[in-house]
C-alpha positions in Angstrom: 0.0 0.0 0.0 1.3 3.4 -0.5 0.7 6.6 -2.9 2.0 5.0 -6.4 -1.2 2.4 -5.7 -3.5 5.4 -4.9 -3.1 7.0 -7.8 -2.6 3.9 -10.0 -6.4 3.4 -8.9 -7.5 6.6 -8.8 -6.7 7.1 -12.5 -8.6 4.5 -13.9 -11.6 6.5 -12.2 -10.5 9.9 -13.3 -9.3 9.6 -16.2 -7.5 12.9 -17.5 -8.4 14.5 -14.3 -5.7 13.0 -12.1 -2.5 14.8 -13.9 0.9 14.1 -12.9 2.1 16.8 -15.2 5.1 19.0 -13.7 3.8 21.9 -14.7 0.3 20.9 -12.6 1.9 19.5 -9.5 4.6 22.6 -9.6 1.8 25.0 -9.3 0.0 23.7 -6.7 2.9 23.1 -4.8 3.7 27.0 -4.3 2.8 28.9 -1.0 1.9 33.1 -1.3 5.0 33.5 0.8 7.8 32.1 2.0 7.5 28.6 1.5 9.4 26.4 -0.4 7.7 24.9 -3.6 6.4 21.3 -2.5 4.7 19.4 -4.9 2.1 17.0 -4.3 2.4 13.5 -6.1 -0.5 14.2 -7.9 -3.5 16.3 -8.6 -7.3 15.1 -8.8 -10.1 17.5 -10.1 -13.2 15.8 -8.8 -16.6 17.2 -10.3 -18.8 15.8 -7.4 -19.3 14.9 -4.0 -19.5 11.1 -5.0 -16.0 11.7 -6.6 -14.4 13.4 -3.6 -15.7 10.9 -1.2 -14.2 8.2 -3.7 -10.8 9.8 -3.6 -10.7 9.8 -0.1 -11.8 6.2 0.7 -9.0 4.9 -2.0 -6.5 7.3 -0.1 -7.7 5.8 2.9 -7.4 2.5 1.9 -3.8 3.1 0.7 -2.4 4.8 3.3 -2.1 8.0 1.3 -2.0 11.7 2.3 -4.9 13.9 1.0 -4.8 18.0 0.6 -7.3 20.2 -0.4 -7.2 23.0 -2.9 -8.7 26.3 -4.0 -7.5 29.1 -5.6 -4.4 28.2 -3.3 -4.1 32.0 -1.6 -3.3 30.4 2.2 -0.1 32.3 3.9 0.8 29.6 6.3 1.6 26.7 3.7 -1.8 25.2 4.7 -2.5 24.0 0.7 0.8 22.3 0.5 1.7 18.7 -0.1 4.6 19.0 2.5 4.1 15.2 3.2 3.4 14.2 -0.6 0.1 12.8 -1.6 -3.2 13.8 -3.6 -4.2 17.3 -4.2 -7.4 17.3 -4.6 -7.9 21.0 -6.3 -11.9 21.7 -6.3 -12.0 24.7 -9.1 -14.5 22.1 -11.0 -17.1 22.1 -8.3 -17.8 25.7 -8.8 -21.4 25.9 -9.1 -23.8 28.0 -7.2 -26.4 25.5 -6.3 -29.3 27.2 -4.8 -30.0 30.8 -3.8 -32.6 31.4 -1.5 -33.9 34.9 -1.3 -36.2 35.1 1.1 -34.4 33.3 3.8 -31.4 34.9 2.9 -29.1 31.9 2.1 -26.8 30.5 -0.2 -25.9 26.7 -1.1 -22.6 26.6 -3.4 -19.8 24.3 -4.1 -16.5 24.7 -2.6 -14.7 26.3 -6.1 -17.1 29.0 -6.0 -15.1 32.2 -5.4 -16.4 34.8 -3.2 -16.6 37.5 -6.0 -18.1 34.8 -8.9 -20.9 34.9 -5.7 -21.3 38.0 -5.5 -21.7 38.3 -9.2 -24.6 35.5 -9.4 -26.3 37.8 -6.4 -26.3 41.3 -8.2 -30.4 41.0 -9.1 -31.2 39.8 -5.8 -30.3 42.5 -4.1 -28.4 40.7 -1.7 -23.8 39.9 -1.1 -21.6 37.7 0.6 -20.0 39.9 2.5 -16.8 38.3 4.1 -14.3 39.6 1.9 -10.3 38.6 2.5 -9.0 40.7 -0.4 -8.2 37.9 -2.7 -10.6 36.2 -4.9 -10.2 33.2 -2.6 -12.8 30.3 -2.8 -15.1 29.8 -0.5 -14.2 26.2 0.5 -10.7 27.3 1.2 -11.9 30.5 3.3 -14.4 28.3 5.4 -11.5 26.1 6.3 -9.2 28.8 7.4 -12.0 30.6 9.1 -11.2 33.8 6.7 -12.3 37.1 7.7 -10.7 40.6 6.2 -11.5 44.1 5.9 -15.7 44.1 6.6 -15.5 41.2 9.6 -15.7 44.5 12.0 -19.3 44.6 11.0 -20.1 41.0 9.3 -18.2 39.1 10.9 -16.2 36.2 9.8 -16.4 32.7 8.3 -17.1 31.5 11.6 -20.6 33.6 11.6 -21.2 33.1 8.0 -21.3 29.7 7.3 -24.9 28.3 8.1 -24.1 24.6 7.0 -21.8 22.1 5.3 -21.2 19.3 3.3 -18.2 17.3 4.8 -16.4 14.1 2.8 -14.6 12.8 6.3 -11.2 10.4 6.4 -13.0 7.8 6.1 -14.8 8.8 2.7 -18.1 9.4 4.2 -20.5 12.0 3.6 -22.1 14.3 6.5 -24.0 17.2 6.6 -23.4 19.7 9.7 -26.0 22.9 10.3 -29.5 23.6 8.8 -30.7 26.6 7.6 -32.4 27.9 10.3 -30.7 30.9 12.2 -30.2 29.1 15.8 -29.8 25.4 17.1 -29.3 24.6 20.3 -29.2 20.4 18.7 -26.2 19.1 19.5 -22.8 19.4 19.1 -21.4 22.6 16.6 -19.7 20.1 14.2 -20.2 23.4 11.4 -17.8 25.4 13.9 -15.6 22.0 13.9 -14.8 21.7 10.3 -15.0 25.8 9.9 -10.9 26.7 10.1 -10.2 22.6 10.3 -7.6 23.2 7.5 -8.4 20.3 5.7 -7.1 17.9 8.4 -10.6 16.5 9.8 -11.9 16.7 6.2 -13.1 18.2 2.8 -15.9 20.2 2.5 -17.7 19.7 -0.8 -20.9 21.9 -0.6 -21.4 25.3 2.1 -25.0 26.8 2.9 -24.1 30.6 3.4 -25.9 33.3 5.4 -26.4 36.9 2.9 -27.2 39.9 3.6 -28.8 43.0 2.3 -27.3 45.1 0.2 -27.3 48.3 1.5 -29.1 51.5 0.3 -26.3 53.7 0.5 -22.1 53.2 1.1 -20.0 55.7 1.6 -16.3 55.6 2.0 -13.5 57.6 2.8 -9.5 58.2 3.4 -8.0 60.4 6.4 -4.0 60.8 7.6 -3.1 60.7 10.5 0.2 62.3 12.2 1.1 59.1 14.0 0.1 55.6 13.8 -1.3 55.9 17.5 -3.5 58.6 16.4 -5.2 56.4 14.1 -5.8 53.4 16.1 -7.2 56.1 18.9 -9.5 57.0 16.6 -10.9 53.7 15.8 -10.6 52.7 19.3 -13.1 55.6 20.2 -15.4 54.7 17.4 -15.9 51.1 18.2 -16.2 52.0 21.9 -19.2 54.2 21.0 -20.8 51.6 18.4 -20.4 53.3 15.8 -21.2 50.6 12.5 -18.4 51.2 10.6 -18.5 48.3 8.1 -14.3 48.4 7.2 -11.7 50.6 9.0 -8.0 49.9 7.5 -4.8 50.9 8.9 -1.6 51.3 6.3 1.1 52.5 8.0 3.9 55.2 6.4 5.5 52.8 4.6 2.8 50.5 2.9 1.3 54.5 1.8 4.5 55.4 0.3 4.3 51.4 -1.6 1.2 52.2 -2.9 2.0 55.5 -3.9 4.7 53.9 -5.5 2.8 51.3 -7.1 -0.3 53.0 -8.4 0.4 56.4 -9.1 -1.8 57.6 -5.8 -1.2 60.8 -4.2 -1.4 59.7 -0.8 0.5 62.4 1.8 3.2 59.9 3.3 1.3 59.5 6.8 -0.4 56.8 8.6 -4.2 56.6 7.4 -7.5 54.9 8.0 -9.5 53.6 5.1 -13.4 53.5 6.0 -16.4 52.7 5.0 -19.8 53.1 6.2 -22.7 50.8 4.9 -26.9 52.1 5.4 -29.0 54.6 4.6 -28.0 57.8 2.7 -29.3 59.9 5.7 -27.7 57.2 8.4 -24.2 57.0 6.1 -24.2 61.0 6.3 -24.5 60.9 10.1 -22.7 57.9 10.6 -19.6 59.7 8.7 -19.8 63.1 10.3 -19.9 61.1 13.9 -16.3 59.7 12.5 -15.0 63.0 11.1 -15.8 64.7 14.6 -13.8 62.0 16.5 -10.6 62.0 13.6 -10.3 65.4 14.2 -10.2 64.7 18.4 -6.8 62.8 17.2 -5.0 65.3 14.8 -6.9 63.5 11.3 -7.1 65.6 8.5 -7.4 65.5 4.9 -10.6 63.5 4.8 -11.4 62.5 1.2 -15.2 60.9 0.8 -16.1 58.5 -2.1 -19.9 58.0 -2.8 -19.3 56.9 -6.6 -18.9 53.4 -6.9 -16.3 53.6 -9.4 -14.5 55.4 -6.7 -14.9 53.9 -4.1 -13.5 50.7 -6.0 -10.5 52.5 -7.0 -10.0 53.4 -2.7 -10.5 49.6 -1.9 -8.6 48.0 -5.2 -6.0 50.2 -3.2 -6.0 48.3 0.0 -6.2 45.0 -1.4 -3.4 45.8 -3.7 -1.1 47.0 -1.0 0.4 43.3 -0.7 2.0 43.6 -4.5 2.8 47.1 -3.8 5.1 46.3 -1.0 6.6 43.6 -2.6 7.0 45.9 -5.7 9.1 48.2 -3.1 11.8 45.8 -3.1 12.2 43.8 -6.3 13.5 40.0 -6.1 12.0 39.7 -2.3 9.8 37.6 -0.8 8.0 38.4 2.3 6.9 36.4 5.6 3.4 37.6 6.0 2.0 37.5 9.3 -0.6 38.5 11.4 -1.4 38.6 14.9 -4.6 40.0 17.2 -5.3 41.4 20.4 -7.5 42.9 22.5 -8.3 46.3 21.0 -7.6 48.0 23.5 -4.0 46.9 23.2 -3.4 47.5 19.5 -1.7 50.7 19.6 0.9 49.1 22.2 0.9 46.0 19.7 2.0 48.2 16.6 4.2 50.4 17.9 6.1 47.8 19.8 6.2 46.0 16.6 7.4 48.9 14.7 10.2 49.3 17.1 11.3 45.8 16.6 11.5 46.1 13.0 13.5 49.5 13.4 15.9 47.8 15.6 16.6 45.2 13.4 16.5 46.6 10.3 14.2 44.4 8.8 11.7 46.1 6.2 7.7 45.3 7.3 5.3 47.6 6.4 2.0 47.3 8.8 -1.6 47.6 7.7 -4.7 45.9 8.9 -8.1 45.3 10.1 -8.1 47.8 13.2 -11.7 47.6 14.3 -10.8 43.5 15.0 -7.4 44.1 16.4 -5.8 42.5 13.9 -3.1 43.5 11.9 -0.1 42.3 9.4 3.2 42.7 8.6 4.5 42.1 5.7 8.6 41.4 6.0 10.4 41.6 2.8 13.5 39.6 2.7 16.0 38.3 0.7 15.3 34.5 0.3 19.0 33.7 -0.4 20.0 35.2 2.6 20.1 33.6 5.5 20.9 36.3 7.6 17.8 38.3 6.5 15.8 35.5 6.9 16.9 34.8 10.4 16.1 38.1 11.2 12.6 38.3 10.0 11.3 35.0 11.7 12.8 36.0 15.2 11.0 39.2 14.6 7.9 37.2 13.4 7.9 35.3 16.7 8.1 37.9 18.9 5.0 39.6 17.4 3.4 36.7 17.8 5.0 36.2 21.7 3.9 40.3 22.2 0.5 39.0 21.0 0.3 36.3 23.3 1.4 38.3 26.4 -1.4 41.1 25.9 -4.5 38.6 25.8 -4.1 38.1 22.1 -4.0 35.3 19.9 -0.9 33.8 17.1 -3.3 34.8 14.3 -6.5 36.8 13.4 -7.1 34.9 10.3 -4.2 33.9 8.0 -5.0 30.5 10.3 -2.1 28.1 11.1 -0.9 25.6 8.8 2.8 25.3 9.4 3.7 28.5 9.6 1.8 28.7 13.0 2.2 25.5 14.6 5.4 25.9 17.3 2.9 28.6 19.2 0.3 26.7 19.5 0.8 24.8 22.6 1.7 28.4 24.4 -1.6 29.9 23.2 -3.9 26.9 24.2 -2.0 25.0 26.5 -4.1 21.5 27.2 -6.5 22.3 24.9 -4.2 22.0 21.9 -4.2 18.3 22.9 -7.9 18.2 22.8 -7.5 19.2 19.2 -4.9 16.5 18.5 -7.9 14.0 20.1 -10.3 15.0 17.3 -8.1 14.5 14.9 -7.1 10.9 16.0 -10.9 10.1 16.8 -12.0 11.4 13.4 -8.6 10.7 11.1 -6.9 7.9 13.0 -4.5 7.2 10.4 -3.4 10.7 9.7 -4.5 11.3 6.4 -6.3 14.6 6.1 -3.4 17.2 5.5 -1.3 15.4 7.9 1.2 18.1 9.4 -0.5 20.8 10.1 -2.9 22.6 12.8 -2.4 20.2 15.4 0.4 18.6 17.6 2.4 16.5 15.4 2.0 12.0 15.6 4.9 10.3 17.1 
């Protein structure tokens, strides 16, 4: 038994869709970041459910490691093959299955990307709204329990996902959830396999809360003279519940990369990036209520988007501030992390962090989801220097140890994968070995993604 047998059975199933071809295995055996390149031994593209849950009980049989796939944007290695194996790569099971306007829900397959969703949605009048900046799936962002920049209003994976459709280590098929809004039935096994990482099993189908789209958006830009400034700002303006659907910190740095990048006109400051969702006369209000407390903490400069083509040019900005940085320094790579604490220890978080990354020298711009107390760096190194990459992961772990210390947690929602794992056991203590229970009640032969999220087999 081994992986040669897996596949050898598996492609007289799939046919043409089980490729061994470098060029296939070589893609899906990169990582975002830092990552070496780890190609899986093969790659399946399964149409259906049936053909999922017959991959995994031939891997099962065989002894052979499984990893799922989906537009393969994870930052802590969690789509690689590190361990060999099948790839099972869902961007054929991309259908939206069932959209249910008047109780507000969703049924899709796991390829779906969030903005093909939000495309089908357009007449209905309703959105997805978790939104992680990259066109991920939504498969992959269930497993990592995404969030991003509206989570400070929506919420994330976590309060999104209503239902699923699992294909477990063992090849068979569950549903978790229902559609109605509350259970008290049970155990939650939708919040079990919600940011599993693959390693309890592959979701093939997710019923998804929507929401409304709103009447009116507005959103808008303001510097800030420090970086404390601006998280004052936002701390005051969650402390009052004010519903700001995304407030976004970029630091100096990633401003002066995007300026860079783009061709923006940014003053080289600190700034917050908002946005307020509602009605046009409760978006007016809402908005003034924010200018009032900006200006309490030296903001200036506000600049106020209504249009939509503008304010998709304000938040194409944002989510393009990743390329931009890595544009700042050509031939890099960057260790992207994030950490997140209690709000009302961000400010001590950042600039502690920024002080770090002074001392050392190492280059990490800082921008993130403020409202949650999240926030990333991104640390552009050299990847043939050892030095620099030394460097960058001690300074990676001790945002992650300053995290820790203030109440915090390793990360916000890049999730764990690898990347993650050696600070697990301080953040949960016994409770990581609960986790490492589950998986060897529900994957006893180690199957599912083996390597990552929980405490490694003997």
């Amino acid at each position: 038994m081994g992986i040669q047998d897996a596949i050898a059975e598996l492609s007289t199933v799939l046919g043409q869709r089980l490729t061994r071809s470098k060029s296939d295995l070589d893609l899906h055996g990169r990582s975002e970041t830092h990552f070496p390149t780890t190609p899986p031994d093969a790659v399946a593209y399964p149409e259906t459910t049936d053909e999922v849950a017959q991959i995994v009980r031939t891997c099962a049989r065989h002894l052979c490691p499984v990893v799922g796939w989906g537009t393969g944007t994870s930052l802590e290695g969690q789509a690689q093959a590190f361990h060999g194996g099948i790839c099972v790569d869902f961007q054929q099971m991309n259908r939206v299955l069932d959209i249910r306007t008047g109780d507000m829900d969703v049924r899709v397959q796991p390829g779906v990307t969030r903005e093909a969703l939000n495309e089908e949605l357009r007449a209905t009048g309703l959105f997805f709204p978790v939104d992680p900046g990259a066109n991920a799936s939504l498969g992959g962002m269930a497993s990592t329990r995404a969030s991003g920049t509206t989570a400070v209003r929506y919420g994330t994976m976590r309060d999104n996902v209503l239902g699923l459709e699992v294909v477990t280590a063992a090849g068979e098929v569950i549903r978790t959830g229902s559609r109605a809004r509350k259970s008290s039935s049970g155990y939650d096994l939708t919040g079990l396999f919600v940011g599993a990482e693959g390693t309890l099993g592959l979701i093939t189908e997710l019923t998804l809360r929507l929401r409304g789209q709103p009447e009116a958006i507005a959103s808008a830009v303001c510097a800030f003279e420090t970086v404390g400034d601006a998280v004052a700002a936002t701390t005051d303006a969650i402390q009052i519940g004010l519903p700001i659907a995304r407030i976004e910190l970029v630091d100096t740095a990633s401003v002066a990369a995007v300026n860079a990048y783009s061709g923006s006109i940014l003053p080289e400051k600190p700034h917050l990036l908002l946005e307020f969702h509602g009605t046009d006369s409760g978006v007016a209000e809402q908005s003034g209520m924010f200018g009032e407390i900006a200006r309490d903490h030296n903001g200036s400069g506000f600049d106020w988007a209504t249009r939509t083509e503008d304010r998709t040019a304000l938040w194409a900005m944002r989510h393009n501030a990743y390329h931009a940085i890595l544009a700042a320094r050509p031939g890099a790579r960057a260790i992207v992390t994030d950490i997140c604490v209690p709000i009302s220890n961000l400010a001590q978080a950042i600039e502690e962090t920024r002080a770090d990354l002074a001392e050392n020298s190492v280059q990490g711009p800082i921008l993130g989801h403020v409202g949650d107390g999240n926030f990333h760096a991104i640390l552009l190194i050299d990847p043939d220097d050892p030095v620099e990459m030394a460097q960058a992961n001690e300074v990676s772990d001790r945002m992650v140890k300053r995290a820790l210390q203030l109440g915090g947690t390793a990360t916000g929602e890049h999730g764990v994968g690898v990347g993650k794992l050696k600070f697990m056991q301080d953040e949960h203590g016994g409770g990581w070995a609960v986790m490492g229970a589950l998986k060897q009640a529900l994957d006893p032969d180690n199957i599912m993604n083996p390597g990552k999220l929980v405490p490694p087999r003997n």
